[in-house]
C-alpha positions as CSV (number, residue, x, y, z in Angstrom):
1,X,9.1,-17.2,78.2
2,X,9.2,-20.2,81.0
3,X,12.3,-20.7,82.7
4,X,11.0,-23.7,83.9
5,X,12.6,-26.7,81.6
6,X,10.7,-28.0,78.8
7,X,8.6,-30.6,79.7
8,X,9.0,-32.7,76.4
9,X,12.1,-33.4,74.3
10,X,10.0,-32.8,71.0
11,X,8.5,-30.0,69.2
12,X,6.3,-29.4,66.4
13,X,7.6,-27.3,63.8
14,X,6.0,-25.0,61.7
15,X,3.8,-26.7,58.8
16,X,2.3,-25.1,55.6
17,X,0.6,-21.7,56.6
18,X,-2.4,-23.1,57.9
19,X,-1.4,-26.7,59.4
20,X,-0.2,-25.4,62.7
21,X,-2.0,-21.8,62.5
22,X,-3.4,-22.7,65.8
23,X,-1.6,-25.9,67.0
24,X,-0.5,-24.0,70.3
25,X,-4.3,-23.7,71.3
26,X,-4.6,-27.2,70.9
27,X,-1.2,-28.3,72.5
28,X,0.0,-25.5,74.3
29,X,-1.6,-26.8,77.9
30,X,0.0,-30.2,77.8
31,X,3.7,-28.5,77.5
32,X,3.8,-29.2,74.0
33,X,5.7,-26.7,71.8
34,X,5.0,-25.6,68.2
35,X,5.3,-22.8,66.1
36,X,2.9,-20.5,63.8
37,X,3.6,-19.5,61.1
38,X,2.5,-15.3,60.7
39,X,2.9,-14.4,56.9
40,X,-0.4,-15.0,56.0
41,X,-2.1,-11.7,57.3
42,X,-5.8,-12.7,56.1
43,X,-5.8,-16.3,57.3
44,X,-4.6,-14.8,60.8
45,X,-7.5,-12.3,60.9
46,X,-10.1,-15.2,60.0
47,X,-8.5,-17.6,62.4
48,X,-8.9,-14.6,65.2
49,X,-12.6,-14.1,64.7
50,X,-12.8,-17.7,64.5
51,X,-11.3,-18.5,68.1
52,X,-12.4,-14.7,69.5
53,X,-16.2,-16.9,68.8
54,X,-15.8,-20.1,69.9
55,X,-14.1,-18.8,73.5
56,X,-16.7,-16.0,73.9
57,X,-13.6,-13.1,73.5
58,X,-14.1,-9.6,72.4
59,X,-13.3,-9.4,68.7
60,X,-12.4,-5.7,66.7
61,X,-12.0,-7.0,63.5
62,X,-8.8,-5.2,61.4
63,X,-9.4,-3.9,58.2
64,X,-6.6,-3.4,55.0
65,X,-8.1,-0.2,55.7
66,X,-6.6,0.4,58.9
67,X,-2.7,2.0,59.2
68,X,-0.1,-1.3,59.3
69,X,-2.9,-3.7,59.5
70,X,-0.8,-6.7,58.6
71,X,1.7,-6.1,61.9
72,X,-1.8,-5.1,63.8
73,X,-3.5,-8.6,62.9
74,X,-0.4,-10.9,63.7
75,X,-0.4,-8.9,66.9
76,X,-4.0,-9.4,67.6
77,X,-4.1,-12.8,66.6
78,X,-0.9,-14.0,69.1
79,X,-2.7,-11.9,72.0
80,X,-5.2,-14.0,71.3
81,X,-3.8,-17.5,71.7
82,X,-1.7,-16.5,74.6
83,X,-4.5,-15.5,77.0
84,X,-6.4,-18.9,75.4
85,X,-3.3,-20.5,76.1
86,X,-2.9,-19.3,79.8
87,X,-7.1,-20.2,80.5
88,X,-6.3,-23.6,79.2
89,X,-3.5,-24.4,81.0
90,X,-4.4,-23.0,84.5
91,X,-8.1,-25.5,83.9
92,X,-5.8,-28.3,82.9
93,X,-4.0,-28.0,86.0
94,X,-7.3,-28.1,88.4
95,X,-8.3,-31.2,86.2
96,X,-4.6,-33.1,87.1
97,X,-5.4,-32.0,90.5
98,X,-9.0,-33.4,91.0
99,X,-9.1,-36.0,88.7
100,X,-7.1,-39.4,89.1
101,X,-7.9,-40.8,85.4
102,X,-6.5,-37.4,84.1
103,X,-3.5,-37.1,85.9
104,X,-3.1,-41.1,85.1
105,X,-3.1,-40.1,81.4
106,X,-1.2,-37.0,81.6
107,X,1.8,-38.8,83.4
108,X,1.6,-41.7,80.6
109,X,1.9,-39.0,78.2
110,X,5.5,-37.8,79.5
111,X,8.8,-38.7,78.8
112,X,9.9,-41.9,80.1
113,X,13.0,-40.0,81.9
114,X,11.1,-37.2,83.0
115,X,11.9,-36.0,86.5
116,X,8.5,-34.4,86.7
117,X,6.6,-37.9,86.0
118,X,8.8,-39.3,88.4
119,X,7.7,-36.8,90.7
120,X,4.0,-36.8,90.3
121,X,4.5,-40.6,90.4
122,X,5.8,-40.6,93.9
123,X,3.2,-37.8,95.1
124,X,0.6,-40.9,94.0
125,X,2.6,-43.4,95.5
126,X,2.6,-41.5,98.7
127,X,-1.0,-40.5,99.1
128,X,-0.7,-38.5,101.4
129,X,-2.4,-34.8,101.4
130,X,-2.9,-35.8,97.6
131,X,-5.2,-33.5,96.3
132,X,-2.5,-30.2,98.0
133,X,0.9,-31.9,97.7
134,X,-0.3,-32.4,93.3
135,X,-1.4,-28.7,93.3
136,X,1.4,-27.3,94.9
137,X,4.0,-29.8,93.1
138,X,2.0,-28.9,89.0
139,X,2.4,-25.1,90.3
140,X,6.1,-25.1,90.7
141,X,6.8,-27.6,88.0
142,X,4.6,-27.5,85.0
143,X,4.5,-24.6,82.3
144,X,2.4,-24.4,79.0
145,X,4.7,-25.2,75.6
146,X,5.8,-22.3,74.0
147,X,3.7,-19.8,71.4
148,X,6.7,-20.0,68.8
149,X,6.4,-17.9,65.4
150,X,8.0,-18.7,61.9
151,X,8.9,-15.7,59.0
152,X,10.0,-17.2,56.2
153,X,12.7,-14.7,55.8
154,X,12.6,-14.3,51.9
155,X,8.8,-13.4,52.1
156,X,9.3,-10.0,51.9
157,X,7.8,-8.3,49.3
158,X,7.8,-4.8,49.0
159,X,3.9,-3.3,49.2
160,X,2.6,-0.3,47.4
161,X,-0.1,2.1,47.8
162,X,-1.3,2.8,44.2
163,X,1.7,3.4,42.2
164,X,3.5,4.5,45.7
165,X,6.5,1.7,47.7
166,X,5.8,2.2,51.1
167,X,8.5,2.5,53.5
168,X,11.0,-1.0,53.6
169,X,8.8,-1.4,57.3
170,X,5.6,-2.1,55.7
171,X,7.7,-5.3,54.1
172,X,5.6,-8.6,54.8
173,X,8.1,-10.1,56.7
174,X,9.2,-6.7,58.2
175,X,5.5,-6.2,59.4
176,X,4.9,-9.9,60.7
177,X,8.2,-9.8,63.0
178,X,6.6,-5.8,64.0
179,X,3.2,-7.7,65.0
180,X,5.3,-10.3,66.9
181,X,7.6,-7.7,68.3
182,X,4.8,-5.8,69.7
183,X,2.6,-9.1,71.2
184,X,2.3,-10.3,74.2
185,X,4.1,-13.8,74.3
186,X,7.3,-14.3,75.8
187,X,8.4,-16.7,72.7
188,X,10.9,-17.2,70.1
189,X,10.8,-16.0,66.2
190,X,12.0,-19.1,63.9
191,X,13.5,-17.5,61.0
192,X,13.8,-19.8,58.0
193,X,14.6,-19.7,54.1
194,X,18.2,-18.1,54.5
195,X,19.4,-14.6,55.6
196,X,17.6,-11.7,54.6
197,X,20.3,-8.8,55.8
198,X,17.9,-6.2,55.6
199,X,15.2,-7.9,57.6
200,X,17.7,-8.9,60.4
201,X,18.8,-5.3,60.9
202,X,15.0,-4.4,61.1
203,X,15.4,-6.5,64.9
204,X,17.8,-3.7,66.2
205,X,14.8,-1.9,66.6
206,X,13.0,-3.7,69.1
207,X,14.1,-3.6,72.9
208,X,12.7,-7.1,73.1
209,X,15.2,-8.7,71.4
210,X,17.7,-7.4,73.9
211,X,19.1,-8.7,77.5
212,X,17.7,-7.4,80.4
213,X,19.1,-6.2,83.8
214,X,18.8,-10.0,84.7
215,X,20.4,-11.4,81.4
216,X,16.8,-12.2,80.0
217,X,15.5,-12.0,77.0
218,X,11.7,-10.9,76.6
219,X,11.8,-12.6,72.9
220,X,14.0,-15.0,71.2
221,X,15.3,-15.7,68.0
222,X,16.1,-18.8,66.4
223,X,17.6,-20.2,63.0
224,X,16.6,-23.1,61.0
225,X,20.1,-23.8,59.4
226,X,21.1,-26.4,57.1
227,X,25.0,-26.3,58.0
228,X,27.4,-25.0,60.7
229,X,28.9,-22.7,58.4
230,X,25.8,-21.1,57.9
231,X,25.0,-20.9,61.8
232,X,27.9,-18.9,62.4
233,X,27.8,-16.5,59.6
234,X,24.4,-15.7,60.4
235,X,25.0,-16.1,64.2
236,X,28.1,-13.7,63.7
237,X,25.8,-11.1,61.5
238,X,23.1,-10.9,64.7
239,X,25.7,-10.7,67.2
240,X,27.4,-7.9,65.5
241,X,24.4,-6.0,66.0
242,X,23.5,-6.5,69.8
243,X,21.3,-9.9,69.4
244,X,21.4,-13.4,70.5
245,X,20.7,-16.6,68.6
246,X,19.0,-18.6,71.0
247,X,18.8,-21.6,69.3
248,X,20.0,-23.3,66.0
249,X,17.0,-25.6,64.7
250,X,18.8,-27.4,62.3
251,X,16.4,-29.6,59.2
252,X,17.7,-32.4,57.1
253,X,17.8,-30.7,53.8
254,X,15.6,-33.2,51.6
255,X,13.9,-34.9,54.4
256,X,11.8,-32.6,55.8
257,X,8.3,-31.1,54.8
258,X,7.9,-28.2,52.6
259,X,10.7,-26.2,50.4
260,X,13.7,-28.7,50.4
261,X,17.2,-27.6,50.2
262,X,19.8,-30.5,49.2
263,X,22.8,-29.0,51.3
264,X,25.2,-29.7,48.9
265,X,25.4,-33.3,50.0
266,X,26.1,-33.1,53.2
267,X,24.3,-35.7,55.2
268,X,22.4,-34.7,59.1
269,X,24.6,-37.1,61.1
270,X,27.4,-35.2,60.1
271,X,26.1,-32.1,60.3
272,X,25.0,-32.7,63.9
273,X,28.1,-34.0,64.8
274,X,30.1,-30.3,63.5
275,X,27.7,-28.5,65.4
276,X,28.4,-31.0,68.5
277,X,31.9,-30.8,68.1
278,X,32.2,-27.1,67.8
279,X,29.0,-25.9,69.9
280,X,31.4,-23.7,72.3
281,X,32.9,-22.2,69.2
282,X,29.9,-20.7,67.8
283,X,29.1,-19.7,71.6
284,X,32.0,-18.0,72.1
285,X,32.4,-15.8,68.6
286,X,29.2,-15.0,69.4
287,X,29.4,-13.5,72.9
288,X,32.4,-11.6,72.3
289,X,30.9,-9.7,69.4
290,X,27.3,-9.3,70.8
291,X,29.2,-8.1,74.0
292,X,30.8,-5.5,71.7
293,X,27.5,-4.4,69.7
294,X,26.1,-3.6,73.2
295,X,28.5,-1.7,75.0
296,X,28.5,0.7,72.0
297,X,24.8,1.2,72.2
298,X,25.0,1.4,75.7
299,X,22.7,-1.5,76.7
300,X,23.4,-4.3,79.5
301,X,25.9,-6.7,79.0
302,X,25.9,-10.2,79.9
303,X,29.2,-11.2,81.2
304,X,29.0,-14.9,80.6
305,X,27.2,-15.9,77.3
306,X,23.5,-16.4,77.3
307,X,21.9,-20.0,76.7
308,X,22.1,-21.5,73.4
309,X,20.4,-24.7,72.1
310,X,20.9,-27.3,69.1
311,X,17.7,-28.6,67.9
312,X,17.3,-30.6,64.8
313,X,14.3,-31.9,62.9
314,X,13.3,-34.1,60.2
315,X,12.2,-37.2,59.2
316,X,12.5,-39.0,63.1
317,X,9.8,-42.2,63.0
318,X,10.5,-44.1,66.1
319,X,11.6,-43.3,69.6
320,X,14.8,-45.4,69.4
321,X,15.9,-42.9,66.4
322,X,14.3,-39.4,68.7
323,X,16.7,-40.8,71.6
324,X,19.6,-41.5,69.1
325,X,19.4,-37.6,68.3
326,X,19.0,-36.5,71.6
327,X,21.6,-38.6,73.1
328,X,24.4,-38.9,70.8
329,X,24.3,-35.7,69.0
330,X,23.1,-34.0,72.5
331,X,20.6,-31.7,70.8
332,X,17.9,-30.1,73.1
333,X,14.8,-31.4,71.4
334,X,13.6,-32.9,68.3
335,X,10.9,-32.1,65.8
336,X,7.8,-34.1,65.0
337,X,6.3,-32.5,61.8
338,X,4.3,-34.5,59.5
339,X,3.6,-37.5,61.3
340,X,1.5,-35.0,63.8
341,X,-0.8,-34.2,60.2
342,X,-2.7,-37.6,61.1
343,X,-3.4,-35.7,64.7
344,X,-6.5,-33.9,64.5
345,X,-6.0,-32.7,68.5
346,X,-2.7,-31.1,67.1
347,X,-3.5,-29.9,63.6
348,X,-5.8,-27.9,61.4
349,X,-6.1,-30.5,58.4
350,X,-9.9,-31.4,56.4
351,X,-10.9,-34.5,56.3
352,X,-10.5,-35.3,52.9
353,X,-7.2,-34.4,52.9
354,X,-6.3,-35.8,56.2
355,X,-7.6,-39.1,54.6
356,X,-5.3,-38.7,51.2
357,X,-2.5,-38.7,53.9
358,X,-3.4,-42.4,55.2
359,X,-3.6,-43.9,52.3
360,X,-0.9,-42.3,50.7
361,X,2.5,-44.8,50.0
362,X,5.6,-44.3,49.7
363,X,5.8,-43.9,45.9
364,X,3.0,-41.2,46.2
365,X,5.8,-38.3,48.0
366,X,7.7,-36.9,45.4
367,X,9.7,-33.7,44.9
368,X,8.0,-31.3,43.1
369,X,8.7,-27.8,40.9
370,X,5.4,-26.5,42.2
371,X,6.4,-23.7,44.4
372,X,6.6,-20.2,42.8
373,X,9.6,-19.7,44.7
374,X,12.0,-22.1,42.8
375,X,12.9,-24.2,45.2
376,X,12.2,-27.7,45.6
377,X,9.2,-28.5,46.6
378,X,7.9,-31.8,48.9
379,X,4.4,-32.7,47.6
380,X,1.7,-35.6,47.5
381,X,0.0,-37.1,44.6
382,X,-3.8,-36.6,44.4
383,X,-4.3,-33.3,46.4
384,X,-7.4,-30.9,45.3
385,X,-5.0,-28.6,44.2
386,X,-3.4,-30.8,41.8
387,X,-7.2,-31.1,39.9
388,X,-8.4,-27.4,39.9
389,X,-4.8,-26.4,38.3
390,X,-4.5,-29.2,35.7
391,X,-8.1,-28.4,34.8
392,X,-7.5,-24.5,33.9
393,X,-4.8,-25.6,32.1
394,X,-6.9,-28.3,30.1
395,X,-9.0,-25.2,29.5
396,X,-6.2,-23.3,28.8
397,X,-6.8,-20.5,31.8
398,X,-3.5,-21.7,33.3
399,X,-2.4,-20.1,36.6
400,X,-4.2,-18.5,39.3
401,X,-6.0,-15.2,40.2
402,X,-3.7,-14.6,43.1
403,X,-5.7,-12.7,45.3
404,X,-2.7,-12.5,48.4
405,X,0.2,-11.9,46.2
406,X,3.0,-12.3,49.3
407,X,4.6,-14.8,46.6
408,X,4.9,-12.2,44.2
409,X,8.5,-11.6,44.4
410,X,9.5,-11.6,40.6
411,X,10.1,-7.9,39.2
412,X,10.6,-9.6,35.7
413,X,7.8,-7.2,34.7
414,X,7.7,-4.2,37.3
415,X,8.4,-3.2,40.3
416,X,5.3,-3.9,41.7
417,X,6.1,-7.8,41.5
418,X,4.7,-11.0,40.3
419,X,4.1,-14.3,41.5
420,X,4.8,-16.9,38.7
421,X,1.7,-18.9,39.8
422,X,-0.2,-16.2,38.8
423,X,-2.6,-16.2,35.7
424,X,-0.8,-12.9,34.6
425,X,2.8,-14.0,34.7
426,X,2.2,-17.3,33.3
427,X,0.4,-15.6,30.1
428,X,2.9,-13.5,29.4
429,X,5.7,-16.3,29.6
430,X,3.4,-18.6,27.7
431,X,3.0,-15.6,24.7
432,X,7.1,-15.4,25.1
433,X,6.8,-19.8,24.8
434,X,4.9,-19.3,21.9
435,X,7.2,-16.9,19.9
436,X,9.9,-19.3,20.1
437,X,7.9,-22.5,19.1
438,X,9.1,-23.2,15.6
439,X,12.7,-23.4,17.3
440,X,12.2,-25.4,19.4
441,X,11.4,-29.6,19.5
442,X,8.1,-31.1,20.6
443,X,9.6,-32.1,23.4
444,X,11.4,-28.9,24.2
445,X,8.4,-27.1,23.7
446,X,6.3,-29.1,26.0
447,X,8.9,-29.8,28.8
448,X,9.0,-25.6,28.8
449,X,5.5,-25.0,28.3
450,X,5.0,-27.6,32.2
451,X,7.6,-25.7,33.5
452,X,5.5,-22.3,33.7
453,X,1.9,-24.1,34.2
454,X,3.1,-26.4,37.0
455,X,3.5,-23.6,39.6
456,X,1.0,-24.0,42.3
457,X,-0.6,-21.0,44.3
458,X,0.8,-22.0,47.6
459,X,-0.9,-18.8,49.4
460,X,-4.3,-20.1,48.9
461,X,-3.5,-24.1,49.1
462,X,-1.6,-23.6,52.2
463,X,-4.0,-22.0,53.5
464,X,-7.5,-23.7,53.0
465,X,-7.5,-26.8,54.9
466,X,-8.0,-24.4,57.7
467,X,-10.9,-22.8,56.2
468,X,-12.4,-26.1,55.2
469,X,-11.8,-27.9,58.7
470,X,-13.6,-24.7,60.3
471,X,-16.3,-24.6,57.7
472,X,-15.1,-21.1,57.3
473,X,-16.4,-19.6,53.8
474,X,-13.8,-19.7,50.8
475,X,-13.8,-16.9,48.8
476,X,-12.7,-16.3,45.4
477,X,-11.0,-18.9,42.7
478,X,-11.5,-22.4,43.6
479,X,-7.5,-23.6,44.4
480,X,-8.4,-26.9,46.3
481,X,-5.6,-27.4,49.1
482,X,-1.6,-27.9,48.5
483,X,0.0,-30.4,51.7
484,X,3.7,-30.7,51.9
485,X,4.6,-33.4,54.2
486,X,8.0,-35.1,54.7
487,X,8.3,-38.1,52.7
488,X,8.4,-39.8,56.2
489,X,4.9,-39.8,56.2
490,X,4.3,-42.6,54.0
491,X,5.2,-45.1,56.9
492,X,2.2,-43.5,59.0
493,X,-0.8,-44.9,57.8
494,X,-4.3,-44.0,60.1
495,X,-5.1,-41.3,62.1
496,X,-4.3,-41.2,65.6
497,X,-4.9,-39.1,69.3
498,X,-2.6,-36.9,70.2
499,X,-1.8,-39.3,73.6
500,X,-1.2,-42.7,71.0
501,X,1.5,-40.0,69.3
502,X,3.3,-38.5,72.3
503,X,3.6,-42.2,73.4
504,X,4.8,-44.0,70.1
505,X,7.4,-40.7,70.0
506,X,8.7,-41.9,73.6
507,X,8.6,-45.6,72.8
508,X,5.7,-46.5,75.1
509,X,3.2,-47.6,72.0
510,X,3.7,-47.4,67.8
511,X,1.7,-45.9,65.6
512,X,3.4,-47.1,62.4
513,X,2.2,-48.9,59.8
514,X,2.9,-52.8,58.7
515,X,5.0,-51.3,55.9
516,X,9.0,-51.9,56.9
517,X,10.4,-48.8,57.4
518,X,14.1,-48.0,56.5
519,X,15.9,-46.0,59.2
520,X,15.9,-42.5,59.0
521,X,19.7,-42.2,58.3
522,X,18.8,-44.4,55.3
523,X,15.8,-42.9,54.2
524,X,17.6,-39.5,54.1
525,X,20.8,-41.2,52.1
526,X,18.4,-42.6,49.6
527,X,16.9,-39.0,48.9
528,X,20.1,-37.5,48.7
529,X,21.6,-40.3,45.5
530,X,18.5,-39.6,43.7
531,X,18.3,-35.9,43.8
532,X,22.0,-36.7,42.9
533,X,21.1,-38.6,40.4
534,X,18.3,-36.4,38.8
535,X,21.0,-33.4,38.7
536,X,23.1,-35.2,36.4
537,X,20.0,-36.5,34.4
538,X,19.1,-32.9,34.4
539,X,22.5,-31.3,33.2
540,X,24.1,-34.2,30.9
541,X,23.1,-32.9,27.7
542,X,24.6,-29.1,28.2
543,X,26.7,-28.9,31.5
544,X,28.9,-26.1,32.5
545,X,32.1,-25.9,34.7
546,X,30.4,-24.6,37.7
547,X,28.0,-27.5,37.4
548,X,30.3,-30.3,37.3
549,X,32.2,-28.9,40.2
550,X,28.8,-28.9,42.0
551,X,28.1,-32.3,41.3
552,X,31.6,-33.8,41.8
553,X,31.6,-31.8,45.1
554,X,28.1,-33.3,46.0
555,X,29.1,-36.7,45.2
556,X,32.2,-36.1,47.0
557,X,30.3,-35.3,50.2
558,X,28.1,-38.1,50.1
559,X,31.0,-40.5,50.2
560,X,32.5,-38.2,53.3
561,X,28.9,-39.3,54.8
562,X,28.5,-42.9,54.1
563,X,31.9,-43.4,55.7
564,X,30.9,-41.5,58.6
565,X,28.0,-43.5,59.2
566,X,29.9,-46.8,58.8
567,X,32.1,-46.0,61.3
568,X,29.6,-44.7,63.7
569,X,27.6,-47.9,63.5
570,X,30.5,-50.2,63.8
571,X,31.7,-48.2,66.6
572,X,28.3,-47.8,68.2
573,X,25.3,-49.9,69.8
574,X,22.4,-47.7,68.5
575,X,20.2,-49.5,66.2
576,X,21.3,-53.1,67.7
577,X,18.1,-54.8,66.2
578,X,19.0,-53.6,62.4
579,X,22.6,-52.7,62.7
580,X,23.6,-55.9,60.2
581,X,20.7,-54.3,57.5
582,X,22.0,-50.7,58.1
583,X,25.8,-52.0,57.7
584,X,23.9,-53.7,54.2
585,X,22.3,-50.7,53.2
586,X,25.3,-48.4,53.6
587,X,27.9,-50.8,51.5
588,X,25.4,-50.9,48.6
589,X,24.5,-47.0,48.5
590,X,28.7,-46.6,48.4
591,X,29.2,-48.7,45.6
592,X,26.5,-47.3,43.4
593,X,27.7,-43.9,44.4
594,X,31.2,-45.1,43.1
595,X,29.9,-46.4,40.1
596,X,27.6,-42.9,39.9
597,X,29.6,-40.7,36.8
598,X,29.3,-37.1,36.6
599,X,29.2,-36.1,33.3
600,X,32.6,-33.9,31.9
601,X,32.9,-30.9,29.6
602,X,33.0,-32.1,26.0
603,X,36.0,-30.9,24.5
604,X,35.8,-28.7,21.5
């Protein structure tokens, strides 16, 4: 891990299973960070005798055959992009160096308040001993972006031989943070989807994850959070045990790509502004008990706390809201997801679908039920996926073969598991449906019956565009590919080079569409009443206590964050340009949340 600084103030954060598999072999060498996601065992294995090809590296393909070949393959596979990553970068250099035209570009490319664009500027303006004084200045200043990994933490099903559970190790997301534990990279872990206790204890067993003589940590770990409580409870958890949280990467809860979690309300600018106000808080609780863990396990201790960073992600669209991030909540970056889908330099997307994405409009993002984990799910109209599934169930063959079973979490039916996309669980609820049928209304039946069929086999769809940009053969049942960008996307409307990006994200070009684009503090608000407003849709007919206490306290929380973002506007100069329309905006989405009724227990 560099201990230069980051060269850019944005990431790219982990997409779908296959949409940044290998973003780091396309970025890496420009400083550009991103992150891989390493659950999906057989797309990694392809993906490594893919690259192992096309650069001409020795390839031992890894068999299910062979002893903890899932850890073995992540492992392989991250070796793998690290020395590609390293070759890259140390050729990119010698092209700054002996090319004018590149080094033009690459400097257009950086942050407008960079202090290495400044420098390289004044090495040109010089002239003097160019060709040397560049080397010598790129060799001390410049460092590849990181190799970052993401476990989705509740991916974690148990694995059998036969009729046999294998040890809690073997675990998929026990053996993908083994693989990345025993890699090469000097990198971080991003662990997302909520705390997984047992999985977090599984880190004590890695040196890596420990300071060193010289206060350094080999390998990092960092949270995607939704909330400062939850930062310091799972902060507090790691720290009891001897390990740092490096960074908190903190995601607006609907406005984001992939599962969406509504945060009870709570909108980011106030989130961002708890963790601002009480950074040194969480620093400190967690210091004093890490310092604790490690004194009784005898290892190093640090006697001042180690670096921690606030970075937050989620539906940014113009520079003037990534500096409003950066400067006022004083995060350390901010991530670019979706928008970098339309960048083939950055991502592994097909055509086709890559071409759904233009076109799509804003009506065509929607919240979906499709994921088998129960959560909700972001999702585009008119995906391949969407037509393969709807015609098995026209032909009623609902659900899917589900050939990678890491989904396959529900022990409804066995220990074993089972994924409710699958063919097999989805029969066996449908045979339960039908028992029932003369209870129940038409419209009961059927609202039931779209509740099982509309899961989506997100192991395979997340997985294909990959296969299908490569032209990498698809075995088994066709599943077509599932996308699930941030509804932020709509506003992005052609496909664009990875330089036109990095430039539109640092103001010095735009890439957005003609469509007017709300701010992303309003775009996130208008999310938030209509997921409110859906949950009372959803509940009014037969609502409990619990529920209306959620919803009143959801409500309740949304009014804390329109207020909040009144007074920060009125008290502020950001957003100048559409301040009076923001102001507008806010008032209206207050009085319809006041006029918004949560429905009460009927009184028998």
């Amino acid at each position: 891990m560099t201990t230069k600084k980051p060269i850019h103030t944005f990431h790219i954060p982990v997409m779908g299973l296959a949409y940044t598999i290998d973003s780091p072999i396309r970025v890496a060498q420009y400083g550009i960070s991103s992150v891989v996601s390493i659950i999906d065992d057989d797309l990694i294995e392809r993906m490594n005798a893919f690259y192992s090809e096309k650069f001409k590296m020795p390839y031992q393909e890894i068999t299910e055959k062979i002893h903890d070949y899932r850890a073995e393959r992540v492992t392989s596979y991250l070796n793998l992009m690290d020395t590609i990553v390293k070759e890259k970068f140390e050729k990119f250099k010698v092209e700054l160096a002996e090319s004018k035209q590149a080094l033009d570009n690459y400097i257009a490319m950086l942050p407008n308040k960079s202090e290495i664009k400044k420098g390289l500027q004044n090495l040109i303006d010089d002239g003097v001993a160019f060709k040397d004084n560049i080397k010598s200045y790129l060799e001390n200043n410049l460092s590849p972006g990181e190799i970052d990994v993401n476990i989705m933490t509740k991916v974690d099903k148990d694995n059998f031989i036969k009729d046999e559970q294998l040890p809690v190790e073997f675990n998929d997301a026990h053996a993908s943070l083994r693989g990345f534990a025993n890699s090469n990279l000097s990198s971080s872990v991003v662990l997302s989807a909520g705390m997984n206790p047992r999985l977090y204890a599984y880190f004590e067993n890695f040196p890596v994850f420990y300071p060193d003589a010289n206060n350094t940590l080999q390998k990092k770990i960092i949270l995607k959070v939704s909330d400062f409580r939850s930062a310091m409870i799972q902060g507090n958890f790691l720290a009891k045990k001897g390990l740092w949280v490096s960074e908190y990467r903190i995601e607006s809860g609907l406005n984001c790509g992939g599962h969406a979690f509504a945060t009870d309300g709570y909108l980011l600018g106030p989130i961002l502004e708890e963790f601002k106000q009480k950074k040194e808080q969480l620093i400190q609780s967690a210091h004093e008990l890490m310092v604790k863990s490690l004194e009784i396990k005898g290892l190093h201790v640090p006697e001042t706390p180690l670096e921690l960073k606030i970075t937050v992600q989620g539906g940014v669209g113009t520079a003037e809201e990534h500096d409003f991030l950066l400067e006022h909540y004083q995060v350390d970056s901010v991530g670019w997801g979706s928008p970098f889908l339309l960048v083939p330099e950055a991502t592994s997307v097909d055509a086709a679908t890559r071409t759904l994405l233009e076109k799509a409009k804003e009506d065509d993002f929607y919240l979906s039920h499709i994921s088998p984990l129960g959560i909700p799910f972001n999702a585009v109209k008119g995906t391949t996926n969407e037509f393969f599934k709807q015609k098995r169930i026209e032909e009623d063959k609902a659900g899917s073969s589900c050939p990678k079973k890491f989904l396959a979490l529900s022990k409804e039916y066995g220990p074993k598991g089972m994924c409710p996309a699958s063919k097999k669980y989805q029969d066996l609820k449908l045979e339960e449906l039908d028992a029932i049928k003369d209870s129940l209304s038409k419209d009961s039946f059927d609202k039931k019956k779209n509740s099982i069929t509309e899961k989506s086999c997100l192991c395979v769809g997340l997985a294909n565009a990959s296969y299908l940009e490569n032209n990498i053969k698809i075995k088994g049942q066709s599943q077509g590919v599932v996308i699930c960008p941030g509804p932020n996307l709509a506003y992005f409307d052609k496909e664009v080079s990875l330089s036109d990006m990095v430039k539109h994200i640092y103001g010095n070009a735009s890439v957005l569409g003609n469509k007017d684009r709300p701010n992303v503090i309003i775009n996130e608000l208008k999310m938030y009443m209509d997921y409110l407003k859906n949950e009372i849709n959803e509940f009014s007919e037969q609502i409990t206590a619990p529920q209306v206490k959620k919803l009143k306290a959801f409500k309740s929380n949304l009014n804390e964050g329109i207020e909040y973002y009144q007074s920060l506007i009125a008290s502020n100069t950001w957003f100048e340009k559409s301040k009076q329309n923001i102001e507008n905006q806010l008032n209206n989405y207050k009085k319809e949340l006041f006029e918004l009724s949560i429905p009460e227990l009927a009184v028998v």
